[in-house]
N, C-alpha and C positions, 0 to 999 in steps of 0.2 A: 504493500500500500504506500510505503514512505517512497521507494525509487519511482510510482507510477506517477507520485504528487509531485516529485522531482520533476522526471520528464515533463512534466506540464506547464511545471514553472520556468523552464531553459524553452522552452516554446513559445509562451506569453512572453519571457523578456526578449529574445531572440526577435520577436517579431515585431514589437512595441518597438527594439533599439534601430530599427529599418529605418524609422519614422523620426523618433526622439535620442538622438543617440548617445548624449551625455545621462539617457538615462542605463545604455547598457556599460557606459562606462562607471556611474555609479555603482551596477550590481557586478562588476567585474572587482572594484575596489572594496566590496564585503566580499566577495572568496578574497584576497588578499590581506586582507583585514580580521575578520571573523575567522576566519578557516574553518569553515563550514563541510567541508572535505574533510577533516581531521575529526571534528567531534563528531557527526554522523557518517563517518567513513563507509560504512556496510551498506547505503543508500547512494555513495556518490561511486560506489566501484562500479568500472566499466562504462562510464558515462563522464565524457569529454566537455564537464561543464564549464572549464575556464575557457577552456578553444571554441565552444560555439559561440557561448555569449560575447568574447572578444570578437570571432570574426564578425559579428551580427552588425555590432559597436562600430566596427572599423569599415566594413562596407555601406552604412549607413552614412557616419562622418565623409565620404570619401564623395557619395552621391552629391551630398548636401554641399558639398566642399565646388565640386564640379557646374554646382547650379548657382552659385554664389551665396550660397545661405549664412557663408559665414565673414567674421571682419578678422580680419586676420592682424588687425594691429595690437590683438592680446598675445601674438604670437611675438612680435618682433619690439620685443623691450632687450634693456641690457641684463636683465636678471637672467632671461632663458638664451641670450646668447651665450652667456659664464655656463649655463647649463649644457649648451649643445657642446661647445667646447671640449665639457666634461668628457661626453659621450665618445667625441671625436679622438680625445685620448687616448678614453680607456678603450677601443675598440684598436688602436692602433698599437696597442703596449698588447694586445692578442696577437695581432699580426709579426711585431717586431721582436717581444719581447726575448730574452737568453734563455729563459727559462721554463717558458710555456712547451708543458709536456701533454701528451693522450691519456696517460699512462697514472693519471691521479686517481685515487681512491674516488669510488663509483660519486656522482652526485657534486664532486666539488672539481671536476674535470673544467681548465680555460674554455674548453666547448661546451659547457653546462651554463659555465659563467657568460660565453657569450652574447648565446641565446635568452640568458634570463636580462641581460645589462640591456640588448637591443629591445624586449619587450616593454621593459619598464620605461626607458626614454620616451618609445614610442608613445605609450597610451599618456605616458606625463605632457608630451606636445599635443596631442590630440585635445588631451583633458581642455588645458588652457584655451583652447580655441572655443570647444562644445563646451564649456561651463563658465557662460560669460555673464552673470549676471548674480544679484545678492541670493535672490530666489533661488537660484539651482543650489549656490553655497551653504544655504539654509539645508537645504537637503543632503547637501552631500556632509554638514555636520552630524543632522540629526542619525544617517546609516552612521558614522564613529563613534555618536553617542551610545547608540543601540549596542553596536558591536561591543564597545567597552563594557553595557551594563550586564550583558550576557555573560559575557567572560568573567566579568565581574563574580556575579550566580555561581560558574559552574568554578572558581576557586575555591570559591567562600563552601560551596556544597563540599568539597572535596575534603574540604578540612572540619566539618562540622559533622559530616555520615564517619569521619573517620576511617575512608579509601586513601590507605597510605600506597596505591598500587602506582598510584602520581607523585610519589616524592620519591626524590633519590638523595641518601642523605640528608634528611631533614628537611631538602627544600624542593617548592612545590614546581613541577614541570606541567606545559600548556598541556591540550589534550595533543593526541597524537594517534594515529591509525595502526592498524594490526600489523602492519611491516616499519613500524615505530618512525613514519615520516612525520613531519609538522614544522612549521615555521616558528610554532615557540615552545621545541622540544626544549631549548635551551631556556633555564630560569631567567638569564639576563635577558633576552629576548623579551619572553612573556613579560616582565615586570614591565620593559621599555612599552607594551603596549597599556599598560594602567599610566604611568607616566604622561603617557601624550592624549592618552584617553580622556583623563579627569580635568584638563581644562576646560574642553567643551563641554563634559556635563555640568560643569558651574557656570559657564557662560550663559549656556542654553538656558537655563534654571533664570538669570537673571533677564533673559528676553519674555520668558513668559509674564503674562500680565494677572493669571491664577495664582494669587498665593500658595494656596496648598499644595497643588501640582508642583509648582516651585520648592516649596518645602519636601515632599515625597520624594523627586529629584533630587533634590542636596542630600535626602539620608542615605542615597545609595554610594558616597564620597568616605565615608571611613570604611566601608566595605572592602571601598579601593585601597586605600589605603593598607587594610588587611591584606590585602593578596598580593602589595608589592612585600609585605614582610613577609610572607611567607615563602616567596620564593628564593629568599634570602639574599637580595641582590645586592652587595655593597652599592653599582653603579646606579639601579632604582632608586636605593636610599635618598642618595646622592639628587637623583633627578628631583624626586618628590621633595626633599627639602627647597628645591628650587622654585618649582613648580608653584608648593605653599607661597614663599617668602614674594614672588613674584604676582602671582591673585593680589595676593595682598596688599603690596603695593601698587595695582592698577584698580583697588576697590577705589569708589567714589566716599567710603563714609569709614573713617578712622576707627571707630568703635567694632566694624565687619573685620577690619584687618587686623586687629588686635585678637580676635575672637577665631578668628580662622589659625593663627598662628598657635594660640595656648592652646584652642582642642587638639592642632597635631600634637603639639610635644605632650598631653596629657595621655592623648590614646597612644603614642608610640611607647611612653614606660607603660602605659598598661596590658598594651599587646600584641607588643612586636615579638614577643619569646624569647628565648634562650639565643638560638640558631643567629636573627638578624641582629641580636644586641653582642655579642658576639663577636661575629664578623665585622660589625660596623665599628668596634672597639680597634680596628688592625686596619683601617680607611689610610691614618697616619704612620703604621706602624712596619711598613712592608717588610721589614730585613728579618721580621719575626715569622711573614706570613708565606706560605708559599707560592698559594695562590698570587699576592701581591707583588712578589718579586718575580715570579716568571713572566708578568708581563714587564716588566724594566727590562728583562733579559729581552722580552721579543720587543720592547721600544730601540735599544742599545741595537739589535740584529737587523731592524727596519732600517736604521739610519746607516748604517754601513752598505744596506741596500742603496739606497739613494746617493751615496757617496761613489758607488762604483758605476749605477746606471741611471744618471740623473735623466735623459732624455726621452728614455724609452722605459723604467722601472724595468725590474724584473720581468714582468709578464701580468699578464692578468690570471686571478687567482692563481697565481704560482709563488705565493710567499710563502707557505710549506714546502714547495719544492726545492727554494733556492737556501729556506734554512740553514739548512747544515754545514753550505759552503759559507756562512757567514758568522754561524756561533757554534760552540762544543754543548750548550744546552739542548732541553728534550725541544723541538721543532713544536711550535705553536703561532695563531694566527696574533695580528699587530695589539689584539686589542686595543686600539686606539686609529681613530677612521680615516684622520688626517695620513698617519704614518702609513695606514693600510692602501689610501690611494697614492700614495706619493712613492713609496717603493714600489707598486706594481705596478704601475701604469706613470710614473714622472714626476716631476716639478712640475711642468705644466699640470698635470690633474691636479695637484694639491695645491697649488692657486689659483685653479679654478673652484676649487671645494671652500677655500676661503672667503671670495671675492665673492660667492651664491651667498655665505652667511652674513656678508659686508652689507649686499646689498637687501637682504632680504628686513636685513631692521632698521635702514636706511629710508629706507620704502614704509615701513610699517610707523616711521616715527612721521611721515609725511601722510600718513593716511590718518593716524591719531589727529594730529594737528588739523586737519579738515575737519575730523569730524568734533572735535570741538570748536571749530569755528564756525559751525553749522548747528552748534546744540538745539540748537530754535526748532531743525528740521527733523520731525519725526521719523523721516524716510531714511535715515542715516542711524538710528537705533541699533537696526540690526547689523550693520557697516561696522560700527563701534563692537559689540559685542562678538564677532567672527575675527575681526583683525586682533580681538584681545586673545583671542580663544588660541587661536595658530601662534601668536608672540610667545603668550605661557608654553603650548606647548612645545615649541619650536628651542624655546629655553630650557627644557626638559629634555629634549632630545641633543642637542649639544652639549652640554653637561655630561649624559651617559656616552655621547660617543669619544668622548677624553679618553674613558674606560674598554670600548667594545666598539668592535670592527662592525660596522653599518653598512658596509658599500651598497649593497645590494636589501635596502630594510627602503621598503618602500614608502612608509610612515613620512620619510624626510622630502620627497618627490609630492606626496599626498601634501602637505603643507606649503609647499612652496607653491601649488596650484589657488589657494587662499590668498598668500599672499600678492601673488603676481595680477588674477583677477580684482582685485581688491582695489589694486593699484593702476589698471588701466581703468576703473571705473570713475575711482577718483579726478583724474585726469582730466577726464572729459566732459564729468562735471565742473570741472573749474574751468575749460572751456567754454560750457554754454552760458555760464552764471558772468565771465567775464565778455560774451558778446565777441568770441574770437570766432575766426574762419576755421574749420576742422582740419587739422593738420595732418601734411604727408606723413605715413606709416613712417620715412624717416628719419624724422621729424622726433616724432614720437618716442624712438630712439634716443637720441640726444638730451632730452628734456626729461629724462624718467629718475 
């Protein structure tokens, strides 16, 4: 019954995205999100649901693209040119790199990474294009909301039934399928999606104009909370303290941000556990920890990378491979995302991974400042409340990738599609508000 409800629903979206096509790119970004494949695995076996819905997505945008249905100056900013850049790179550090072998353990193969690096660009260009307005961004929060509260649940359930069959070691692992695959098999993972999750459900929380609803919403936030501790992530910790300290500081009323800061530190001595108070006691303390110091060891080995192959990195995904020739420790990824683009793929990728963060709060300080210069305008509410949402998160996710190799964590592409839209919209409103002529695409460029 579950795989026929399935089928039905890859057929409605499939057909719907012909028409609407950011809306199949929305349901492409919940399986990437949710991993809806992971937790009912036994309904999505044998059923090609990212590949339909993508192609559905992609030949829809293509048609619409062909008929002029779309403005293509969300395309052509300086944020997404530091982004194709990227792309350009890391696609070239495949081709060129010394080190790019066949021959890698199943699933982290430069031809795995390939093909995953080409998809995710692609749908992120695309996205920008088909999700050009506050309305669609509204939706494409409320699916991260969603997805967050769920996962949220099946944490929280996991540690309250008492199914330790999800923890390894104390700490709690996402869901995962019967051939043990998942995008947040890894605990750092999983927590990095409560991390970027719980902005938006505060944000959201403060766009609705129902108290209680509102209220209902924010009680599902220490929940979150719960399940970044349990999965004992030093770099969660880490995010979430950010995450906190930064709501907080974009609350409008002094008394909210005082009150949001002392319930964290209240609930985290109350129930973070043994496991995250712990680990979180060895944040400072590396020379003691092991875990702590093996990533020094792979920062020390990354940079030796970059010293020997600055132009072309090692390879793409092939910083396991080149390991050995560069340190006598056990072979491990950069944990740290900057180092992990910048040995594999160049200098140029790691300043282009820079210059995405330069500009993306660059952009988000220019969009704040409108939209308090506009407070009068009720149509900017939601403008305010979406660019707050992706900033916290976006700060949350920078934070843990100091700690943990992201290249391919789609979360960071999902964000930048917020803020890049956000910021051609703004634009153009101050266009029409100052009576200018609409400016060549670019134009638009230069000015952003």
């Amino acid at each position: 019954m579950g795989k026929l409800l399935l089928f039905l629903v890859i057929i409605a979206t499939s057909t719907v995205s012909l028409f609407r096509p950011w809306i199949g790119m929305a349901a492409y970004y919940v399986l990437a999100l949710l991993g809806p494949q992971f937790i009912w695995w036994w309904n999505f076996q044998g059923l090609r649901v990212t590949f339909f819905i993508a192609a559905a997505a992609l030949l829809g945008f293509s048609w619409a693209a062909l008929r002029g249905r779309y403005d293509f100056s969300y395309l052509k900013t300086k944020l997404n040119l530091w982004v194709f850049l990227l792309w350009i790179f890391i696609d070239l550090s495949y081709f060129l790199g010394p080190y790019v072998s066949m021959f890698a353990s199943k699933g982290l193969t430069p031809n795995y990474g390939f093909s995953m690096t080409n998809k995710i660009f692609l749908f992120y260009f695309c996205s920008t294009v088909a999700i050009n307005s506050t309305k669609k961004l509204r939706y494409l929060g409320i699916v991260f909301s969603i997805s967050t509260i769920y996962l949220i649940y099946w944490a929280n359930y996991q540690y309250f039934t008492r199914d330790w069959s999800h923890f390894a070691f104390g700490r709690l692992m996402g869901p995962i399928d019967v051939y043990g695959g998942s995008i947040y098999a890894d605990q750092n993972a999983f927590a990095m999606l409560f991390v970027t999750g719980l902005p938006f459900i505060y944000f959201l929380g403060l766009g609705i104009s129902r108290k209680w609803l509102r209220y209902v919403l924010w009680s599902v936030i220490p929940l979150g909370w719960n399940a970044i501790f349990l999965t004992g992530s030093r770099g969660g910790l880490l995010g979430l303290g950010v995450i906190v300290m930064v709501s907080a500081f974009l609350s409008k009323r002094k008394t909210i941000a005082v009150l949001i800061v002392l319930l964290f530190l209240g609930f985290f001595l109350w129930q973070a556990g043994n496991t995250m108070k712990q680990r979180s006691e060895t944040i400072t303390n590396y020379q003691h920890e092991s875990s702590a110091e093996g990533r020094i060891q792979a920062w020390k080995a990354g940079l030796k990378m970059i010293e020997a192959h600055p132009i072309t990195g090692v390879g793409l995904d092939s910083f396991l491979t080149a390991f050995p020739h560069y340190s006598d420790k056990h072979p491990r990824v950069a944990h740290n995302t900057f180092i992990q683009f910048t040995a594999e793929s160049g200098i140029g990728a790691g300043i282009c991974y820079l210059m995405i963060i330069f500009y993306f709060y660059m952009r988000a300080r220019k969009i704040d400042a409108w939209c308090k210069a506009e407070r009068d305008n009720t149509d900017v509410r939601w403008t305010t409340h979406l660019n707050n949402s992706a900033v916290v998160s976006f700060a949350g996710l920078i934070t843990c990738s100091l700690f943990l190799s992201l290249t391919t964590y789609e979360i960071f592409y999902f964000l930048l599609i917020f803020n890049n839209t956000l910021s051609v919209l703004r634009h153009k409103a101050q266009e029409q508000e100052e009576n200018l002529p609409i400016l060549d695409e670019s134009v638009l460029i230069q000015s952003d």
